[in-house]
N, C-alpha and C positions, 0 to 999 in steps of 0.2 A: 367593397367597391369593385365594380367591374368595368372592363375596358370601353362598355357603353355608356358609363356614366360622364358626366359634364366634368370635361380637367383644363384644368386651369396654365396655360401654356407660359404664363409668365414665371411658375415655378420651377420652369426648365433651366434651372442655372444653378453653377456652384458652390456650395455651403462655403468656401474662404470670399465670394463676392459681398455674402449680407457678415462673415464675422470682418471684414476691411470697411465695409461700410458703416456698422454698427460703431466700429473705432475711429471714424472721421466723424462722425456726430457727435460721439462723445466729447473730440478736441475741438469741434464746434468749425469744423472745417466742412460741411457738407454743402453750403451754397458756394464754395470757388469753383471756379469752372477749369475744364483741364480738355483738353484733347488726346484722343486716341487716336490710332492710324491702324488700318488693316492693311496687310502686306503679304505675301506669300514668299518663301524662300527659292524654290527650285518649280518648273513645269514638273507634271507627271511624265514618268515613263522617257524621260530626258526628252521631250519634245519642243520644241521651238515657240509654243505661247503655251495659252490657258484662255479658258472663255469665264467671264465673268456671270453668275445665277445668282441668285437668292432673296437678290434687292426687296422684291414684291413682299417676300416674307419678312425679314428684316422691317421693313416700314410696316408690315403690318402688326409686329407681336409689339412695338416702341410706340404704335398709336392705341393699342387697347393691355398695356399693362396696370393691373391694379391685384392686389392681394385682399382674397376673402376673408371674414373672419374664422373658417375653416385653417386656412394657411397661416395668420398670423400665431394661432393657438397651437399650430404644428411648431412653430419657430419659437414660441416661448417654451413647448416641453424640451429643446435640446438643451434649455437652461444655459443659454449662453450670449443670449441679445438683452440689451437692457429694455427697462417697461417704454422708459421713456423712447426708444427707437422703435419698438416694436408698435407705441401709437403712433408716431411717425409713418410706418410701414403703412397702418390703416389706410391712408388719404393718400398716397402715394401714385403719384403721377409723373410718367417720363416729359420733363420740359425742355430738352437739349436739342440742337442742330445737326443732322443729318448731312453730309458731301458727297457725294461716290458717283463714280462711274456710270451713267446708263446700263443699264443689263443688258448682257449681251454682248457687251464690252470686250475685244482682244485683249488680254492682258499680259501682264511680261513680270517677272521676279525684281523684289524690291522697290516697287512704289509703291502709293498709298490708293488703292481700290478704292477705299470708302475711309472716312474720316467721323468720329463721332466728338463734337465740342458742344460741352455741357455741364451742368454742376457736379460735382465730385463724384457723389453716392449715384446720380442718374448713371452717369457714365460707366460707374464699378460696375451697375447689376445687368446690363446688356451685354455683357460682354459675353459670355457662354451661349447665347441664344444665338445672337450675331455671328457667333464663330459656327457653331453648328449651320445654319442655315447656306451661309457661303461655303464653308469646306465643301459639303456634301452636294451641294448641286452646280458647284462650279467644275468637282470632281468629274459627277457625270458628264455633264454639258462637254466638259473638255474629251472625255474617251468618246462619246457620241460622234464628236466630229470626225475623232480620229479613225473610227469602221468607219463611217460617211466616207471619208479620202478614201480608205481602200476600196470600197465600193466599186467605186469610177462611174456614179453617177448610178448605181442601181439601186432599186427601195431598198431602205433597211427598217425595220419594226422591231418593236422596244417587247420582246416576249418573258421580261424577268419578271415579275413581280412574284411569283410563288419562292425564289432563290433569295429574295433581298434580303435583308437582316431586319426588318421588323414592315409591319403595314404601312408606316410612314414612308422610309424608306423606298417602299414601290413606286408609294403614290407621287412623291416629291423627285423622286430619279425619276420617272417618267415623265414628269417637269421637265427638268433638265435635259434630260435625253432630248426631247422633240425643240430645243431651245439649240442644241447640240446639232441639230440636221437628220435625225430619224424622220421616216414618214408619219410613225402612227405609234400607237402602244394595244397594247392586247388586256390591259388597266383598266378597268370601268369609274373607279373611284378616281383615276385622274382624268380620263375625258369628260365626268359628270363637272370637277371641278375647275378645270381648266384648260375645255374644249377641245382639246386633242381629239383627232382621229382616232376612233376604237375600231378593231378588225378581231376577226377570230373565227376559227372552223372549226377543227374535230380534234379530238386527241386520239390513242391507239385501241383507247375503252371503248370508241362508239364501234370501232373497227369488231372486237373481241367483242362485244355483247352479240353481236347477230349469228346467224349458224354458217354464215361464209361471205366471204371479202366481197363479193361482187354484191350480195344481197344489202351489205350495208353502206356499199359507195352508192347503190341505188334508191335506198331509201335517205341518204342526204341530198342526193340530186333534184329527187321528189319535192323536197321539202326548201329547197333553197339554188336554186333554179338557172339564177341570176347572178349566184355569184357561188359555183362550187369549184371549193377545193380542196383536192382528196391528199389524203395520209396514205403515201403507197408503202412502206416501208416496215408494215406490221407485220407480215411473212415471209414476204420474197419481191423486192423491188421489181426486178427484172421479169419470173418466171409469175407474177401471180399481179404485182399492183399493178404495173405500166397497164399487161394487156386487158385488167377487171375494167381498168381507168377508164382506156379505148373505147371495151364495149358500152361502159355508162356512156361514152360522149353519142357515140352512137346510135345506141338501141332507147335510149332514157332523153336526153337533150336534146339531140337531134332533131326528132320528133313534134318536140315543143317549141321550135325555132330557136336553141337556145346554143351558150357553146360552152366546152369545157374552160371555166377560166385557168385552171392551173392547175399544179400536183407539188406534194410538199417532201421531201427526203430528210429526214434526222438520223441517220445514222449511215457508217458505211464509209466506203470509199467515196465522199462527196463530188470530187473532180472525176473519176470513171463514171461511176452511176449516172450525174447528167449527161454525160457525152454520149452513152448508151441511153438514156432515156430520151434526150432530143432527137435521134436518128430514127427513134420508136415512135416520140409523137409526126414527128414532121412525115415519116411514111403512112403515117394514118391520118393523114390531112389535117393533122391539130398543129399545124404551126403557131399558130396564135398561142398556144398553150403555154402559159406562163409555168419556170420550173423554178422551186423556191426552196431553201435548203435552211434547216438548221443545225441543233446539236452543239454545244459549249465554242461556239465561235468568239471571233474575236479580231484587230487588223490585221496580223499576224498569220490568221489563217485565212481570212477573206482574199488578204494578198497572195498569199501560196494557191489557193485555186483560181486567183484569175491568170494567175502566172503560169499555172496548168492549162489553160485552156478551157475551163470548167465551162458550161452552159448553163449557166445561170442568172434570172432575174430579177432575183429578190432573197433578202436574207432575213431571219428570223434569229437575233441576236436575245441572249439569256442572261447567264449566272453572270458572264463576264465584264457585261456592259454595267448592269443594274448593280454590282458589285465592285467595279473594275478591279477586275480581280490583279490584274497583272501588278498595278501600285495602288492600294485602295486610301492610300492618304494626301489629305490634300496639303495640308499643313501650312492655313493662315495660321497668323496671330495677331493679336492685339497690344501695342505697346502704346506708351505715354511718349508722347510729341510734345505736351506745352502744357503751360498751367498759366494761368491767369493772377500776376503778381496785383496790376492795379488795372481798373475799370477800362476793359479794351485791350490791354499793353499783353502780352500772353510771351514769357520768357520760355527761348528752346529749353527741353530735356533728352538728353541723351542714354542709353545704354548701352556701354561697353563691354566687351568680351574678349576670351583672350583668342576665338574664332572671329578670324575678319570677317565673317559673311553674316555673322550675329549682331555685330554694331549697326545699330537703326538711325535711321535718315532724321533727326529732329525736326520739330517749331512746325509753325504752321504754313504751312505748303502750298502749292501749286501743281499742276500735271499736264502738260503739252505734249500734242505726239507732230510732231514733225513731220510735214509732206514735203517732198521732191516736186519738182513742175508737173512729171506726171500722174503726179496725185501720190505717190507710193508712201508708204509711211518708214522713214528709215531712219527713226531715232524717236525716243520719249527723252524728256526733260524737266526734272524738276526746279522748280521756282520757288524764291520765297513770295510767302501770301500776298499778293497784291504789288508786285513786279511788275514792270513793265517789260513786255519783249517784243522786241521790233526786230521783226524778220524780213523787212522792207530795205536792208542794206546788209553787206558781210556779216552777221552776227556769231563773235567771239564766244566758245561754250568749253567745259570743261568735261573729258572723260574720267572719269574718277579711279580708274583701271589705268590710267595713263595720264595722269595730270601734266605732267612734263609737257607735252604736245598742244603746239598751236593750232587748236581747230578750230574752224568755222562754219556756218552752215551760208551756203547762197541760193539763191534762188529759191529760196524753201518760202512756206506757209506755216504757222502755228495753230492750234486747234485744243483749247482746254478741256480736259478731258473730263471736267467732273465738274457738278452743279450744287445745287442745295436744292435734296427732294424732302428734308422734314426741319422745321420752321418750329421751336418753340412746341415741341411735340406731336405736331402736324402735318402731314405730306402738303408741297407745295403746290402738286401738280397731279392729274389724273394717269396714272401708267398705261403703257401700252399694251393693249391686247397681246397676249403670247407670239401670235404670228406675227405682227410687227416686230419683235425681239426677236425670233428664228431668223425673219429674213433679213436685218441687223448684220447678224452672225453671217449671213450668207454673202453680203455686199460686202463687207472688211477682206472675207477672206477673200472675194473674185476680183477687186479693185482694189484695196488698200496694202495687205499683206504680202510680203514677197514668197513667192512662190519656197523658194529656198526655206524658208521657216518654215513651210509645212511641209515637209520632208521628213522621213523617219528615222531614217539615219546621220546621222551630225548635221542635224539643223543649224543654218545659220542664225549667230546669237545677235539679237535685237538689243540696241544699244539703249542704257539709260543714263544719259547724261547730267547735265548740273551745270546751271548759270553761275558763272564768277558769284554774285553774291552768295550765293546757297551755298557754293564750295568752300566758300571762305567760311560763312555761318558754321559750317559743321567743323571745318580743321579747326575754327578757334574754339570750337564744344570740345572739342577734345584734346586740346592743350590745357583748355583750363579745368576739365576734368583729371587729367594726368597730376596736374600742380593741387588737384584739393585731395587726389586720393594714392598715389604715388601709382 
């Protein structure tokens, strides 16, 4: 088998999901239905939110899971599923209920993102897929933003794909990424599948294959006319690209009524090299000349050169984006919320830990994010499932960090935050184009989001509150968890 052959994506999951499964079939427990909650513990990079990706994917691997007889005959040689579940497997079809977030979604530590309720075993085998899917492009999506902020509104393009950790990887963080707030990716396999803006020029080889720097900025200008931009950086920025640059826009462009769009720097003292190259194009009447920088960037540095004064207009972000390298883990998880004791009636379950930040939010839930008159969002709130909350007078809330304190919200609005996009195995509803999800992410942050959260440094923490019922629900989970298990 080779990596061009037809694979089957539903086998993307962990060997303990089918032997748990295998052992609820056996005790004839595989039709109760239970709820999952995905959650993440901490932002990356100690940041102030997280942006929610992966949904598209998610709904898509739960609407076409089935196992070949290829796959079922791999799972009978590990000699450890019975015949009888392994025909089971044959005919296997995810039938369970889908909840989560819109993509795109601000999110914040310790809610419930997305919700999966469903028969036992449905629920057990989606679990590894689901996690992979959101970890990874929620990861991205969220550093995306965060070069974006450092930016200050200058293009930034998605150039990692050669750096990623595997072809998916490229393709699916270059998802993220432009969901994130990048302009474009330099990916062909993600703008073929996900309409992204694809861009790309020269590397340092077209440079080094010809017998000199000038001959080969001119035979790219020759050839692409309309939109050249050159790699000064192969010999000597200063004494060799700037002025080859020059003479191309000159003696080549010029000519053909055309202009130089820009010149790219990856390496070097990035903040000098522009401010000596802007002084060099703007004297040679290429003010228009866009100057674009890369080389293992990231916010950290993007912010240190605007803080220098760097001239530059565009950035060409790699390893650290498509990687993020800085925290490359996202770390949802998947826990049990509810089980289905009788028809409808779905009793909380909890787990305990002897870390306070590990004990999970039970039962089946609700998700509101609280707006202020001016729209600002300055609280989420969990609800039990089908609460009522009337934000239409004083409404009493509890902080769980501060239970002691009488708070209330006034003059607020409520706003649930999550829907039901899969139905008995089926998406409810057709998803939004990718750009609709990008400029999602882009309205939360310019109107909804306080500015203080997206801050780099000790971001203000976004509250996640708890209606009296739900507060009560959980303290008495865990009284009478204490009394069955000491």
């Amino acid at each position: 088998m080779t990596q061009f052959d037809q694979r089957n994506i539903t086998m993307m999951m962990d060997f303990y999901e089918l032997t748990m499964a295998n052992g609820y079939f056996a005790n004839q427990d595989k039709d109760k239905r239970v709820a999952f909650d995905v959650f993440y513990r901490a932002n990356p990079d100690e940041g102030g939110f997280a942006i929610f990706a992966g949904l598209a994917q998610v709904i898509e691997y739960v609407e076409n899971m089935t196992f070949s007889p290829e796959d079922v005959e791999y799972f009978r040689q590990q000699g450890v599923l019975s015949e009888e579940f392994l025909a089971y497997l044959e005919n296997f079809r995810f039938t369970g209920d889908i909840y989560a977030m819109p993509e795109g979604t601000i999110m914040y530590p310790n809610e419930p993102i997305l919700t999966v309720v469903a028969p036992l075993i449905d629920a057990q085998l989606v679990e590894t897929a689901i996690l992979a899917q959101i970890n990874h492009q929620s990861l991205i999506a969220t550093k995306a933003r965060r070069i974006c902020y450092a930016a200050k509104g200058r293009a930034v393009s998605d150039f990692g794909a050669r750096r990623a950790h595997n072809v998916d990887a490229a393709t699916y963080g270059a998802r993220a990424a432009y969901i994130g707030g990048v302009a474009g990716t330099a990916t062909c396999s993600a703008g073929q599948m996900f309409h992204i803006p694809v861009s790309g020029t020269m590397a340092h080889s077209w440079v080094m294959f010809y017998q000199d720097e000038f001959e080969a900025f001119k035979k790219y200008a020759q050839a692409y006319p309309d939109g050249t931009v050159l790699l000064v950086d192969t010999y000597d920025v200063i004494h060799s690209g700037i002025p080859n640059a020059i003479r191309v826009a000159k003696e080549v462009l010029e000519p053909m009524g055309k202009r130089l769009l820009g010149i790219r720097i990856d390496s070097g003292d990035l903040a000098y090299l522009s401010k000596r190259v802007r002084r060099m194009l703007d004297g040679a009447g290429l003010s228009d000349c866009k100057i674009i920088v890369s080389n293992s960037l990231d916010e950290v540095t993007v912010s240190s050169l605007l803080l220098q004064g760097a001239c530059i207009d565009g950035f060409g972000i790699g390893e650290r984006l498509i990687t993020a390298k800085s925290e490359p883990v996202f770390g949802a998880v998947y826990k049990l919320a509810a089980v289905e004791e009788e028809e409808g009636s779905f009793q909380p379950r909890i787990k305990v830990s002897e870390n306070v930040e590990k004990i999970t939010n039970p039962g089946l839930k609700e998700l509101y994010r609280i707006y202020d008159e001016d729209g600002h969002a300055v609280a989420d709130m969990i609800a039990v499932a089908g609460e009522t909350v009337d934000l239409s007078q004083p409404y009493h809330y509890i902080d769980p960090q501060k239970p002691w304190k009488n708070r209330k919200f006034e003059g607020c609005t409520a706003k649930n935050l999550r829907r039901k996009f899969v139905e008995k195995g089926k998406r409810t509803e057709t998803l939004p184009p990718i750009e609709e999800i990008r400029s999602y992410v882009k309205e939360q942050l310019q109107h909804e989001i306080w500015e203080e959260e997206q801050r780099f440094e000790n971001p203000h923490r976004h509250y996640i509150d708890m209606t009296p019922d739900y507060y009560e629900l959980k303290m008495d989970l865990l009284t009478e968890t204490r009394r069955k298990h000491g």
